[in-house]
C-alpha atoms as one frame of an Amber mdcrd trajectory, in Angstrom:
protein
 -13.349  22.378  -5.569 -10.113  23.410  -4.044  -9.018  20.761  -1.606  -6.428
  20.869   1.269  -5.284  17.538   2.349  -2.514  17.637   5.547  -0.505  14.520
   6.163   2.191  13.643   8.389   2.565  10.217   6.126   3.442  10.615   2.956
   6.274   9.697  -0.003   9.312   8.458   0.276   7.337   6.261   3.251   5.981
   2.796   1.540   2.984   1.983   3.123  -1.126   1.680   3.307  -1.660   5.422
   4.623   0.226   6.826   1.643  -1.384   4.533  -0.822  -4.887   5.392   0.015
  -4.331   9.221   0.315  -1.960   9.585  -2.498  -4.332   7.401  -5.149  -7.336
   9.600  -3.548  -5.523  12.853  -4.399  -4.794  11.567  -7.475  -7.894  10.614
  -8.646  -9.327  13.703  -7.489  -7.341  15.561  -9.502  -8.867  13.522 -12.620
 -12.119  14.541 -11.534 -11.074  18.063 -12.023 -10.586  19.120  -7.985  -7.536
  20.844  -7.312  -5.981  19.377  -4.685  -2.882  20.917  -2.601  -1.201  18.156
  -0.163   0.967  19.628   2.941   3.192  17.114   3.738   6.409  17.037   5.496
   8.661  16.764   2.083  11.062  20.399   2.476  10.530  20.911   5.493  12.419
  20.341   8.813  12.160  17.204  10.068  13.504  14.643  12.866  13.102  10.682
  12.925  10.044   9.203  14.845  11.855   7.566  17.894  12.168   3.654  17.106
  10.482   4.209  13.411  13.665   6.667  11.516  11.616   6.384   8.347   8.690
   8.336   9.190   9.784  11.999   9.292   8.120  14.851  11.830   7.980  17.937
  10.872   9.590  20.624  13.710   7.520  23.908  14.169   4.650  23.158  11.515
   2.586  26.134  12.276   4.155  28.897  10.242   4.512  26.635   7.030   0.440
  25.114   7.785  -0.267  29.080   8.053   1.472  30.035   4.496   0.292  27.433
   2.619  -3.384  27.325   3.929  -4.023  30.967   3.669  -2.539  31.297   0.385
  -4.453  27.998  -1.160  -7.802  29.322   0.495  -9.130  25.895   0.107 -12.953
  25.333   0.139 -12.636  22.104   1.973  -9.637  21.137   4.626  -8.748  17.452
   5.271  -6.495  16.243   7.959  -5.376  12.649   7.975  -2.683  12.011  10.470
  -2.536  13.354  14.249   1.478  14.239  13.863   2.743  17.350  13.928   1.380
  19.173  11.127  -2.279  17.631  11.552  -2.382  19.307  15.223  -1.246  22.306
  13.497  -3.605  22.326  10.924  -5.999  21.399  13.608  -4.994  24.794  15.372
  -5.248  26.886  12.317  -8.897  25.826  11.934  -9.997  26.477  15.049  -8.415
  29.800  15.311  -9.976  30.938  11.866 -13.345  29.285  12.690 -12.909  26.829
   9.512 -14.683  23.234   9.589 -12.393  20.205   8.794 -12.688  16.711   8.574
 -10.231  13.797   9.771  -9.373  10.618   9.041  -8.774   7.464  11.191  -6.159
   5.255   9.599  -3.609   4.047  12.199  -4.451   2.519  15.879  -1.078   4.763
  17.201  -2.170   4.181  20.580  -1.624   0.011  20.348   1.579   1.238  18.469
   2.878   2.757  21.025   1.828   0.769  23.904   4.072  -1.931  22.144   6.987
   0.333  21.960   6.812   1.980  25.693   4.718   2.399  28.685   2.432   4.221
  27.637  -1.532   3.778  28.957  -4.255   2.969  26.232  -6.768   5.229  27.507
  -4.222   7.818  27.659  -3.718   8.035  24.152  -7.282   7.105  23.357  -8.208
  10.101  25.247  -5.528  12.543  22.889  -7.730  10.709  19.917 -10.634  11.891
  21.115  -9.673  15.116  21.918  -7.890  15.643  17.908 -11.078  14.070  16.198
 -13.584  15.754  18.420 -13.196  18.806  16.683 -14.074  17.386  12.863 -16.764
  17.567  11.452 -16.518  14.022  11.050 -13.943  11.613  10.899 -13.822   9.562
   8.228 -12.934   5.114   8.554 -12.015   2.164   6.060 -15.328   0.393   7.431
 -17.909  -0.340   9.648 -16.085  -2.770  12.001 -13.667   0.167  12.812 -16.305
   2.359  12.927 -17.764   0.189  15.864 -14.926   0.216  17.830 -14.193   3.568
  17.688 -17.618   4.549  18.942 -17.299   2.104  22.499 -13.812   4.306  22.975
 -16.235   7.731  22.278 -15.229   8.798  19.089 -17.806   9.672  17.169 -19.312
  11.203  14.182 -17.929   8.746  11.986 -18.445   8.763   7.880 -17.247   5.930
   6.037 -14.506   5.416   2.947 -13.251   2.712   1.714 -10.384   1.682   0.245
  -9.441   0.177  -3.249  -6.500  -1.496  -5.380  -5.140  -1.400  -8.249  -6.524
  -4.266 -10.016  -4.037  -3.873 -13.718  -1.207  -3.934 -11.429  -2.311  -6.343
  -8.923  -3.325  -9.518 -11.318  -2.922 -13.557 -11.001  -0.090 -15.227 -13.116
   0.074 -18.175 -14.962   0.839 -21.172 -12.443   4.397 -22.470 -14.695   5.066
 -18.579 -14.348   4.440 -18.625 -10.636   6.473 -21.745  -9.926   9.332 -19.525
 -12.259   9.407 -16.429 -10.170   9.181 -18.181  -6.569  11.938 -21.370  -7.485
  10.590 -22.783  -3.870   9.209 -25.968  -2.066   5.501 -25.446  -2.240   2.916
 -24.379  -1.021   4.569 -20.747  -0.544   3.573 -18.732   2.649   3.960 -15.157
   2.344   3.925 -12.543   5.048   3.924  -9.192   2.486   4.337  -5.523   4.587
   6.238  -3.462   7.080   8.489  -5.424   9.416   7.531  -4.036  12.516   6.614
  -4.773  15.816   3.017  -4.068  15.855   2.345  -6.004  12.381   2.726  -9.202
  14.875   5.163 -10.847  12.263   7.016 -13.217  14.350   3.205 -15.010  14.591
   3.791 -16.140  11.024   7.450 -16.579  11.501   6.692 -19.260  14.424   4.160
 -21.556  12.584   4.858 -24.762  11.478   3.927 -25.035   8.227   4.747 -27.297
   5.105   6.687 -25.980   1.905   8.302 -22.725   1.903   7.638 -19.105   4.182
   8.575 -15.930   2.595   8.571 -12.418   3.449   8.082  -9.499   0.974   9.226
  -5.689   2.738  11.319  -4.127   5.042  11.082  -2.377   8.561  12.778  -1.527
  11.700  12.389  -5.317  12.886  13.647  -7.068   9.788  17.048  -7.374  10.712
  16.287  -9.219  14.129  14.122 -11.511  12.450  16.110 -12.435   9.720  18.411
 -13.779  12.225  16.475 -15.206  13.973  14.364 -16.799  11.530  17.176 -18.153
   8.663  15.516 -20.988   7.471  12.670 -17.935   6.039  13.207 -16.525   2.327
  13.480 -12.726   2.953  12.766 -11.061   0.005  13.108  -7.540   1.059  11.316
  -4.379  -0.196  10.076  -4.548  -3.585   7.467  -2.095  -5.420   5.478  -1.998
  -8.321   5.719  -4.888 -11.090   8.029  -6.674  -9.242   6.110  -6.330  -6.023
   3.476  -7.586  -7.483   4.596 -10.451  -9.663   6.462 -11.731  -6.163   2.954
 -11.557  -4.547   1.487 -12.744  -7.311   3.625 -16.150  -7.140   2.497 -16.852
  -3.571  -0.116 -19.630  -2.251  -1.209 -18.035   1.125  -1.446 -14.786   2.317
  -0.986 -14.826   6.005  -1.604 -11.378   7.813  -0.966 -11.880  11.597  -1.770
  -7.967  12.586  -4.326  -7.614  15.624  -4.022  -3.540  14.962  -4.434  -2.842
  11.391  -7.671  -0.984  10.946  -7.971  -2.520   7.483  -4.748  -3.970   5.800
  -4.835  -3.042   2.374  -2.191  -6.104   1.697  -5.308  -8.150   2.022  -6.934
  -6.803  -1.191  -3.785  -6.585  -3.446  -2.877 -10.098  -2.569  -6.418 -10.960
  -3.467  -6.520  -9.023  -6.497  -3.611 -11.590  -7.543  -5.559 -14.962  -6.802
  -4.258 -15.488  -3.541  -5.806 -16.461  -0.779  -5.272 -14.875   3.096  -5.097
 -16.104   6.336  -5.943 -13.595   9.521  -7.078 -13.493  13.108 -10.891 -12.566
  13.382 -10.281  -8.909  13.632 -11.563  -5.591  12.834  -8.987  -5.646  10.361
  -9.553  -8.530   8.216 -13.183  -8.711   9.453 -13.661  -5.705   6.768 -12.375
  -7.745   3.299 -12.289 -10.778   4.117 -15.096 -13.430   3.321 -14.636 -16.248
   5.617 -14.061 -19.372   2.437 -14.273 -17.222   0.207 -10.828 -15.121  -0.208
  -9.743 -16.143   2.862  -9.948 -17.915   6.213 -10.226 -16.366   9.289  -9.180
 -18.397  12.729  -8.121 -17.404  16.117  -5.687 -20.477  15.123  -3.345 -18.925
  12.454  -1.987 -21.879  11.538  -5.145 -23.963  10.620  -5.999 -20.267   8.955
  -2.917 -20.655   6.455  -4.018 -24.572   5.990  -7.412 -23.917   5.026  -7.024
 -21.030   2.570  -4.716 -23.550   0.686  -7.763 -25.070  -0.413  -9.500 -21.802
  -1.720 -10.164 -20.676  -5.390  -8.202 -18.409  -6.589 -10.758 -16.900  -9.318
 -13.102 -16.469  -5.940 -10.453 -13.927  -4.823  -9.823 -12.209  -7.809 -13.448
 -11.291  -7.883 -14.150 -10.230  -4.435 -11.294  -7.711  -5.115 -12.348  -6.510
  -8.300 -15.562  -4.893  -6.102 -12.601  -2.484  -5.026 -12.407   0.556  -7.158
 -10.048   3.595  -6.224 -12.447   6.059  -8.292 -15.618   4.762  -6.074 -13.356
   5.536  -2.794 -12.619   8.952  -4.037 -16.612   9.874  -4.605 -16.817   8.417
  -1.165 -14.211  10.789   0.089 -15.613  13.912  -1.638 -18.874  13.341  -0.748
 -17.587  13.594   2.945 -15.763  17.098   2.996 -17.709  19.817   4.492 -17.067
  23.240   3.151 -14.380  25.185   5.224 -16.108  27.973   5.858 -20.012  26.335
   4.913 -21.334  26.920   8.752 -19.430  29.948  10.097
């Protein structure tokens, strides 16, 4: 099957979007589907205002119209609602070809924390973009719920994996080796932003050591303002993982994310999390069991102190990338199957 997938997010950006639709692509390709991603990389781009590292791509139509008619594709995928998704939206419509959509970002509370901008507003734009899909596809059922009380509907599910080789516990001399730190270490581990809620973590009093693993457009007011926190920075792959790896507690203080894919790498390694009761977290984690979810953050982070570590490891081996990606192909509708 020939497979068009359009994304505004993709590489160099570092984060949960690109992970799940680059390891889908991927693994697609293993299963012998050729897959063509349109993507913003050589094209013309300017910085999202107050986020420079997400690129949009300026006039996408003529580039969407090139590369779609020439791939012919017998299914068409659009996962963001930037720039070149509304333009592969367009093309679509005008050539009478069904698509599917993902849901993977809540941009409306994203935006509402970076301007005045009404909720329902840009609920009703969502509604509008997805409404023409055959279906839109979410991380779970939680999300799923929601989604359908703000009228989006026709919703198919796909979940979301991690790489469990990569992701792995550590010996616990080898843990105290990497992170040289008063324990137990705290670790807040993704984009520094203002709608990942970080400064909730930042604010808690809690024993040992608080450390935070990635950058973002916030990280440089925090740091200051936050000294007596080990900032760690951006790291990726091994090291990313061994850091993680070396942690005690997870603590994820995002209201927004629609699933937090941070949750089931840090699992993956042994450790436990800590989250707000929210659709998010509601999705992986198992209240005791990899984590400990509390309106209270800071009895949260306590608690999942006293978790096993083995307990997490298995809940995220149920995770498997290749099980997404028959998920995902099972949802494409052929491009041209009802017209």
């Amino acid at each position: 099957m020939k497979i068009a997938l359009v994304t505004d997010a993709w590489h160099p950006q570092i984060n949960g979007v690109v992970r799940a639709l680059s390891e889908t692509a991927a693994q697609a390709q293993r299963m012998g589907h050729e897959v063509l991603v349109v993507n913003s990389l050589g094209q013309r781009t300017v910085p999202c205002p107050t986020y420079r590292e997400i690129r949009l791509t300026l006039r996408p139509y003529a580039s969407i119209k090139r590369l779609l008619g020439d791939f012919q594709p017998d299914a068409v995928h659009i996962a963001t609602e930037g720039p070149l998704g509304l333009a592969a939206r367009f093309y679509c419509k005008r050539r009478r070809w069904d698509f599917t959509t993902s849901f993977h970002t809540r941009f409306p509370e994203y935006l509402a924390a970076r301007a005045p901008v009404p909720l329902g507003l840009s609920y009703a734009f969502l509604r509008w973009f997805h409404g023409g899909a055959a279906h839109t596809m979410v991380s779970n059922p939680a999300l799923a719920e929601d989604l359908r009380a703000r009228g989006i509907t026709r919703l198919a599910l796909w979940s979301r994996g991690v790489d469990t080789t990569l992701f792995r516990p550590l010996p616990e001399a080898e843990r105290h080796a990497i992170l040289d730190l008063p324990r137990p270490v705290y670790a807040y581990f993704g984009r520094v932003a203002v709608e990942k809620n970080v400064e909730d973590f930042l604010r808690l009093q809690l024993p040992g050591s608080k450390v935070v693993i990635g950058d973002g457009p916030q990280a440089a007011e925090l740091q200051s303002r936050y000294p007596d926190v080990h900032w760690l920075g951006m790291r990726q792959g091994e090291d990313l993982a061994r850091h993680l790896a070396a942690t005690d507690v997870m603590v994820f203080p995002s209201r927004t994310d629609t699933l937090g894919l941070v949750i089931l790498e840090a699992n993956a390694c042994g450790v436990p999390v800590a989250a707000y009761p929210v659709v998010g977290p509601l999705a992986t984690v198992r209240n005791g069991i990899n984590g400990i979810l509390d309106a209270d953050l800071r009895t949260a982070a306590l608690a999942a102190l006293e978790l096993s570590r083995e307990s997490c490891r298995e809940r995220a081996m149920v995770y498997d990338w290749a099980g997404c990606t028959r998920e995902f192909l099972g949802n494409l509708v052929p491009a041209r199957g009802r017209h």
